[in-house]
C-alpha positions in Angstrom: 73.1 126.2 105.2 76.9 127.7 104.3 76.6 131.6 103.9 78.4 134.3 102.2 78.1 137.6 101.8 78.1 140.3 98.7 78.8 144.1 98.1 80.4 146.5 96.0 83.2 148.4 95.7 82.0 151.5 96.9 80.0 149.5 100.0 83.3 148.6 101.1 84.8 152.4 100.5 82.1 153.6 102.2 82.6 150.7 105.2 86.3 151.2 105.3 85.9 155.3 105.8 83.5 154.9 108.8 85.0 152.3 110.4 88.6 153.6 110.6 88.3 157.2 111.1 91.6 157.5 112.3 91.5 157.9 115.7 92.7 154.4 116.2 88.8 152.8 118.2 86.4 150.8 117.1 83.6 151.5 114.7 80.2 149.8 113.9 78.1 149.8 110.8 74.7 147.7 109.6 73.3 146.8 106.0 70.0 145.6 104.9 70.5 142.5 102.4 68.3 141.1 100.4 69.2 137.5 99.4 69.8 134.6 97.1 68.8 131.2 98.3 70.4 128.5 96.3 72.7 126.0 97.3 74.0 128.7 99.2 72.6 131.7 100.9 73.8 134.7 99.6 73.5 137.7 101.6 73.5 140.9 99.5 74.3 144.6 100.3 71.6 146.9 99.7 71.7 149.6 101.7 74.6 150.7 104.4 73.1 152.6 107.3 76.3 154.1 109.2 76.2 154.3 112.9 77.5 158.0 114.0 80.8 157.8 116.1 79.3 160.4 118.3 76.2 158.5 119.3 78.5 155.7 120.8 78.1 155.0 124.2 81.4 153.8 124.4 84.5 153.6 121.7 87.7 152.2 122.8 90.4 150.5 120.5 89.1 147.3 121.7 85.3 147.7 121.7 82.2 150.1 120.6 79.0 150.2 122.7 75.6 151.3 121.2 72.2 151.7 121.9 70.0 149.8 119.4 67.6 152.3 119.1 69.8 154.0 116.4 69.0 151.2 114.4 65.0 150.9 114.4 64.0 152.7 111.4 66.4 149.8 109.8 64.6 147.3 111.9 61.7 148.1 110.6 62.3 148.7 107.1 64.1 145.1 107.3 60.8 143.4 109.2 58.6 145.6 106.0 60.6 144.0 103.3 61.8 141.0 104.4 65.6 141.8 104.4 68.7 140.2 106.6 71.0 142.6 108.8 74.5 142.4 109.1 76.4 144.5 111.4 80.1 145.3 110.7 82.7 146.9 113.1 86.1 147.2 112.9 89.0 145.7 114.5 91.7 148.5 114.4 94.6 146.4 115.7 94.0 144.1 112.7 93.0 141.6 115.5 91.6 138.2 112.5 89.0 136.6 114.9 86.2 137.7 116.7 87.0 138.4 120.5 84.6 137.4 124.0 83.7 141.1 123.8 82.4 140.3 119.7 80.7 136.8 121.2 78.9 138.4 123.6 78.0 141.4 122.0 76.7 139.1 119.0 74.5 136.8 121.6 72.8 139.8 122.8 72.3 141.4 119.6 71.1 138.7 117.3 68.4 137.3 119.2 66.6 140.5 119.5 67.0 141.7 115.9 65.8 137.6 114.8 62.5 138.9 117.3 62.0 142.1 115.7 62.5 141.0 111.9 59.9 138.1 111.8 60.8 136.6 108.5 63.1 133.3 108.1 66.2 135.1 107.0 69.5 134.8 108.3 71.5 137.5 109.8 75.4 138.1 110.1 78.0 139.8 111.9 81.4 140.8 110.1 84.5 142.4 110.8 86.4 144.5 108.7 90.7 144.7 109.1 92.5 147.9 108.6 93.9 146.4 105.0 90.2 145.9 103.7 89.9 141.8 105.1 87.0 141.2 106.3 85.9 137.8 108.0 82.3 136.9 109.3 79.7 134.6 110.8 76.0 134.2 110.6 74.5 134.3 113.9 70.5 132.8 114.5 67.5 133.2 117.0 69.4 131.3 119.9 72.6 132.9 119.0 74.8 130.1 117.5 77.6 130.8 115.3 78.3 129.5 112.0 81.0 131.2 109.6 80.4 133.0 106.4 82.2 130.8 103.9 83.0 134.4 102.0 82.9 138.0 101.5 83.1 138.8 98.3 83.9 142.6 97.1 82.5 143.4 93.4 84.3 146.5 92.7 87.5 148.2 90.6 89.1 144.9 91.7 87.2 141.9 92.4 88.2 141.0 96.4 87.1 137.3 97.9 87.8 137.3 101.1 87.4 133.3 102.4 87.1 132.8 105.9 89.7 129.8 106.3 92.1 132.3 104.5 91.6 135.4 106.9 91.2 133.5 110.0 93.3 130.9 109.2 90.5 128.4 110.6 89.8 125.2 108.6 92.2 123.2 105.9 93.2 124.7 102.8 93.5 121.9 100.0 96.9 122.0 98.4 96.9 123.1 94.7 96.2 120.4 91.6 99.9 119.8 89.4 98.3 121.2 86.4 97.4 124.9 88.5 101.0 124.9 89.8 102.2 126.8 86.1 99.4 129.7 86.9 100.3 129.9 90.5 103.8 131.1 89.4 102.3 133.9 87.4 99.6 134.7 89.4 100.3 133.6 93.1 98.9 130.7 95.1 96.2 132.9 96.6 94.5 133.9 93.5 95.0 130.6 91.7 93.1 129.1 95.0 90.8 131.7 94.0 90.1 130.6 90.5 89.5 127.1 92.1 86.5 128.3 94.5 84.9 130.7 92.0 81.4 129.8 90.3 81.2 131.5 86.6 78.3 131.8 84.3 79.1 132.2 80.8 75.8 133.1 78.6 76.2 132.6 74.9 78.9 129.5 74.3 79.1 129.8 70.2 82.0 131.8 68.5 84.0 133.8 71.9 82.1 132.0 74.0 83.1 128.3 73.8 86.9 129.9 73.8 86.0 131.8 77.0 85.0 128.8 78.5 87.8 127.0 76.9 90.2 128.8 79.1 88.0 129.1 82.4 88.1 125.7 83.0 91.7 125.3 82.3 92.4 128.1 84.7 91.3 126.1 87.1 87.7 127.7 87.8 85.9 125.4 90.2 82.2 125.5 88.9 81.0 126.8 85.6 77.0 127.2 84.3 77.1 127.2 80.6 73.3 128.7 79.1 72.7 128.3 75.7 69.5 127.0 73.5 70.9 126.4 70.8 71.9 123.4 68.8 74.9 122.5 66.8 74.9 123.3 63.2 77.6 122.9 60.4 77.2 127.2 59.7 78.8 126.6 63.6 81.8 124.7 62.5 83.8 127.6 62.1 84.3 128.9 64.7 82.9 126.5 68.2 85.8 124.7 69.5 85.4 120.9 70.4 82.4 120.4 67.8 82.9 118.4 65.5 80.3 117.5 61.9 78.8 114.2 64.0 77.4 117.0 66.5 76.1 119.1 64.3 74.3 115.9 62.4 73.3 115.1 66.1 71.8 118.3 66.8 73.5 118.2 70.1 73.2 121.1 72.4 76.0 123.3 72.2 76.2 123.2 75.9 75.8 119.7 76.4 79.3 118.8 73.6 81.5 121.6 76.2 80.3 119.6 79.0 81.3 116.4 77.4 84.7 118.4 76.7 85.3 119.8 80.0 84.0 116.5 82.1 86.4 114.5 79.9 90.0 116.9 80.0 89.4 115.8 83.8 90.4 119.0 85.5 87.6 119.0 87.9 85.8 121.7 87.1 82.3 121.3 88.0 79.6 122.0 85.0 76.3 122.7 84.9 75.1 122.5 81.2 71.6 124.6 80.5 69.7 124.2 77.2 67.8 126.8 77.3 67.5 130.9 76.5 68.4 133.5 78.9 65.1 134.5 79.4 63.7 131.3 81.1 63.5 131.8 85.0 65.4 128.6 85.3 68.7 129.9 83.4 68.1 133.4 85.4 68.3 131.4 88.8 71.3 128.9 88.3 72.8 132.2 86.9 72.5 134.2 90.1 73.9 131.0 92.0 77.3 132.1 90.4 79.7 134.5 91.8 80.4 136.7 88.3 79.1 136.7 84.5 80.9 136.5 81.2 78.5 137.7 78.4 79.1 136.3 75.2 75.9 137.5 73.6 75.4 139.5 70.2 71.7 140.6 72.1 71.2 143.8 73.3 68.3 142.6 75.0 70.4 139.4 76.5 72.6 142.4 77.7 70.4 144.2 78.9 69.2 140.7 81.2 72.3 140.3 82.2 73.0 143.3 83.4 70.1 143.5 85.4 70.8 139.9 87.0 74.2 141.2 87.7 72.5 144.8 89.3 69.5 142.5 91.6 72.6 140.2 92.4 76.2 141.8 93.3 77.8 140.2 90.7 80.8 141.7 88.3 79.9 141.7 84.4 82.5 141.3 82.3 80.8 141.4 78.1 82.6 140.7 75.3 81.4 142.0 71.7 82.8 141.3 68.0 82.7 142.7 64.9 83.8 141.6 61.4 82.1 144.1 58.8 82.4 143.1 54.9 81.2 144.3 51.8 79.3 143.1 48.7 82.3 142.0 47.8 84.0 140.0 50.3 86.5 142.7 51.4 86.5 143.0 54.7 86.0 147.3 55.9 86.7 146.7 59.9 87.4 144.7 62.6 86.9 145.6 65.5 85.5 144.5 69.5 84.9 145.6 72.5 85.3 144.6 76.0 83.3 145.8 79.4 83.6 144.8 83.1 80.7 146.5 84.8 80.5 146.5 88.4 76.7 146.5 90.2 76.2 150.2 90.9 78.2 151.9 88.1 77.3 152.8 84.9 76.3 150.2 82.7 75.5 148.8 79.0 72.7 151.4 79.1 74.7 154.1 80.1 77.6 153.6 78.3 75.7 153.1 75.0 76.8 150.0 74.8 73.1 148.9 74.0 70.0 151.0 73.5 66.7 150.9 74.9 64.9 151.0 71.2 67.5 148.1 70.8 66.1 146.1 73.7 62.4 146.8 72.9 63.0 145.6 69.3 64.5 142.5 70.2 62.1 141.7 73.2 59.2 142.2 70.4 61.3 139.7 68.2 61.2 137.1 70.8 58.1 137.2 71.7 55.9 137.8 68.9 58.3 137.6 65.5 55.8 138.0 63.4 54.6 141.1 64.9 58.1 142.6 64.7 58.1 141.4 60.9 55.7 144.1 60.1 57.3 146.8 62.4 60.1 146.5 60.8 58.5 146.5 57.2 56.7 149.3 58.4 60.0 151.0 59.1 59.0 151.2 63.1 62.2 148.9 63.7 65.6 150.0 62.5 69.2 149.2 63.2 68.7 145.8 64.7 71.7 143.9 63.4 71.0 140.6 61.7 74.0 137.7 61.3 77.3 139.1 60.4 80.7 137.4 59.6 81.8 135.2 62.2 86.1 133.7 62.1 87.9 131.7 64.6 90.8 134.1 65.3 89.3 137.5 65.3 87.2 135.5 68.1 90.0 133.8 69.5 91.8 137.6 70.3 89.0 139.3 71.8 87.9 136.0 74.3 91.7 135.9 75.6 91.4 140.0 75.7 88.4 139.7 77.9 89.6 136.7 80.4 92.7 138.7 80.5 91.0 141.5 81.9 88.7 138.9 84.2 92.3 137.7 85.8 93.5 141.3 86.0 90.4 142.4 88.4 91.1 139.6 90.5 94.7 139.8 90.5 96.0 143.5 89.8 98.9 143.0 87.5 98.3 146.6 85.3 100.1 149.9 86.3 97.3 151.5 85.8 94.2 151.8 88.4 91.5 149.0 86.5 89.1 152.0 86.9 90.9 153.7 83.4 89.5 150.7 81.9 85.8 150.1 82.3 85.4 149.5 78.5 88.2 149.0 76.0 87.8 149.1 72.3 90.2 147.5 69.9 90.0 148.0 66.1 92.4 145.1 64.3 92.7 147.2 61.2 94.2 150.1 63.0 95.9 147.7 65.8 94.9 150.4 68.5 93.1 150.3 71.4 91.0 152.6 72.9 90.4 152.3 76.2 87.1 154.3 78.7 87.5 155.0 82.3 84.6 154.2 84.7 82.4 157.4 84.9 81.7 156.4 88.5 78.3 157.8 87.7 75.4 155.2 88.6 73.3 154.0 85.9 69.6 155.0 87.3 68.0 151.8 85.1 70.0 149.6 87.0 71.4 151.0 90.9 68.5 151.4 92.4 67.6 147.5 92.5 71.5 146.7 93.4 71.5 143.9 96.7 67.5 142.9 96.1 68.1 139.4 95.0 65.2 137.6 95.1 61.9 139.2 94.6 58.1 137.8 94.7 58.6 138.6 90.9 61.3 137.2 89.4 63.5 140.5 88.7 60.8 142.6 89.0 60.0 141.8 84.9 56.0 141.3 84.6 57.3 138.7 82.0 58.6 136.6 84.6 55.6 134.9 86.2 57.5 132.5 88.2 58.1 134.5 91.8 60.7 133.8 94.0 60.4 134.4 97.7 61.2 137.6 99.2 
């Protein structure tokens, strides 16, 4: 089964410090990953366990030399938990291949961590260049070789590192006519990019059919569209492609933007799911994806996502409207906001993006509306926003806003760091924007279950009673 391999932003730092210390040798690092076993196997950073440069046997510019026994607690807590292990060292001479010296370190190696960690889990061997690059392989019981397809860096800047690419192994497919145009603003590499990603978009009504609108004609190779909802003519407004025989149809939103996409011919892969958030099949074909638009007005369906985001090493980039009017009709502010969140910073919680009192209330909603009907009679429920306005170009402004900043994490085009902007709000009445750095503190709801992936229960949410393997 094709492999790749997931971390964050500061799993990378933290890789790039120890491994090239400055004196010019070789360095070597392992993580425990838990996973994601979908059409691919995903391998995902939990926890980095640095190997001192002082307990080397040997360092040289060329090669590092270490006793395994540094690495048994790991062992073990990988065998307890069921977890892969990827080593990392460093190639100081920016060397893009793995030497003899890597192959048969790597045949010695593998075989005896496959004996010690029992489960049926694949484990991986990677090298990191002095820029950052970093190329890899997975490596099983009787030591055969098989390349990770790519490294992927969820960070200040989104960093895909494909193996064909670094290496320059395998064919790279020349770029379709209509991608040519984005190649000359954004380069060939990150328009090749766009072309391998997989994107979930959750929520494809008023921003979120126009997100997905210009996804596709990026060039994005795979999108999963979740929404449960039908077509209506109160939707008319402001979905593009519907049209008043869908919403007579009751067609599923996301089944009329497949239609669309499928038949503009770009080749971008769809999958279409009819369904809430909150069904473990949505979750899964979610986490199969390599990053998240939310186009939700939930704080609980935040809240979700966010947590798939946390379990999976995925970036998170939310978009949020809002159009308030009066009695009367005149309109008193409009205004969105936008967030890319990466896995183990702060988050909608921590931001106060969304609140917990906002996710309990909409989780009781859900599940048991007429239950919440009397809370909120009761006055136990408050601030839980019903429908608001809803028009076409407010939404249009803040979806191109937030694939905007989507294309400048993958492709840095800003003078400023993309850390000054973890969450920008922009008011249309005042035409200002107002933009948040990243706190760089980790959120504690969400960092501690960063890299887990798949768990006997399903995010580790009682509610989901469909398990996944460990």
């Amino acid at each position: 089964m094709a492999a790749t391999l997931r971390m964050t932003g500061r799993h990378a730092r933290r890789l790039h410090a120890h491994l090239f210390p400055g004196d010019g040798k070789e360095a070597v690092a392992i993580a425990l990953c838990g996973r994601r076993r979908g059409a691919y196997e995903r391998l995902l950073v939990h926890k980095l366990v640095l190997i001192p440069h002082g307990d080397c046997d040997l360092r040289t510019p060329l090669t590092v030399a270490w006793s395994t026994d540094l690495i048994v607690p790991a062992l073990e807590e990988a065998e307890r938990r069921g977890w892969s292990v990827v080593k990392f060292h460093s190639h100081p001479g920016g060397y893009n291949m793995f030497s003899d010296q890597d192959d048969l370190s790597d045949g010695l190696l593998f075989p005896a961590i496959h004996g010690w960690v029992e489960h049926e889990v694949a484990h991986a061997s990677v090298v990191m260049l002095p820029d950052g690059a970093m190329f890899g392989r997975t490596v099983d019981a009787q030591g055969v070789f098989s390349p990770l397809e790519a490294i992927v860096v969820a960070g200040e800047r989104i960093e895909i590192w494909r193996h064909s690419e670094v290496t320059g192994e395998g064919v790279i497919a020349p770029l379709p006519d209509f991608a040519k145009r984005h190649a000359q603003a954004f380069g060939v590499r990150t328009t090749r990019r766009l072309s391998h990603l997989s994107v979930a978009v959750v929520g494809c009504s008023g921003t979120g059919s126009i997100v997905i609108e210009q996804l596709y004609r990026l060039g994005v190779g795979r999108l999963v569209i979740v929404d449960p909802d039908v077509v209506k003519d109160i939707n008319l407004n402001r979905i593009l492609n519907t049209t008043s025989a869908d919403a007579a149809a009751a067609r599923a939103k996301v089944e009329v933007l497949h239609d669309t996409i499928v038949r503009t011919g770009l080749g971008t892969d769809v999958l279409p799911i009819a369904k809430s958030l909150f069904d473990p099949e949505a979750i899964a074909a979610v986490a199969d994806c390599d990053l998240v638009f939310g186009c939700v007005d939930s704080a609980e369906a935040r809240f979700l996502i966010n947590r798939i985001t946390a379990f999976y090493v995925m970036p998170y980039f939310d978009v949020g409207v809002a159009l308030d009017a009066d009695q009367a009709g005149r309109i008193t502010q409009v205004c969105g906001y936008l967030h890319y969140v990466q896995p183990d910073q702060s988050s909608m919680v921590s931001r106060g993006a969304i609140s917990m009192e906002e996710v309990r209330a909409e989780g009781e909603k859900r599940r048991n509306p007429e239950h919440y009907a009397n809370l909120r009679q009761a006055g136990y429920i408050q601030n839980v926003d019903e429908d608001r306005p809803a028009v076409i170009s407010v939404n249009t402004v803040f979806s191109g806003l937030i694939v905007n900043e989507f294309l400048a994490r993958l492709h840095d085009f800003r003078d400023d760091p993309g850390d000054a902007y973890a969450t920008i709000g922009f008011s249309l009445s005042q035409m200002m924007f107002y933009p948040e750095a990243e706190s760089g503190m980790p959120c504690r709801v969400f960092s501690p279950h960063v890299g887990r992936g798949d768990t006997r229960l399903l995010l580790d949410m009682p509610e989901f009673s469909l398990g996944q393997r460990s």
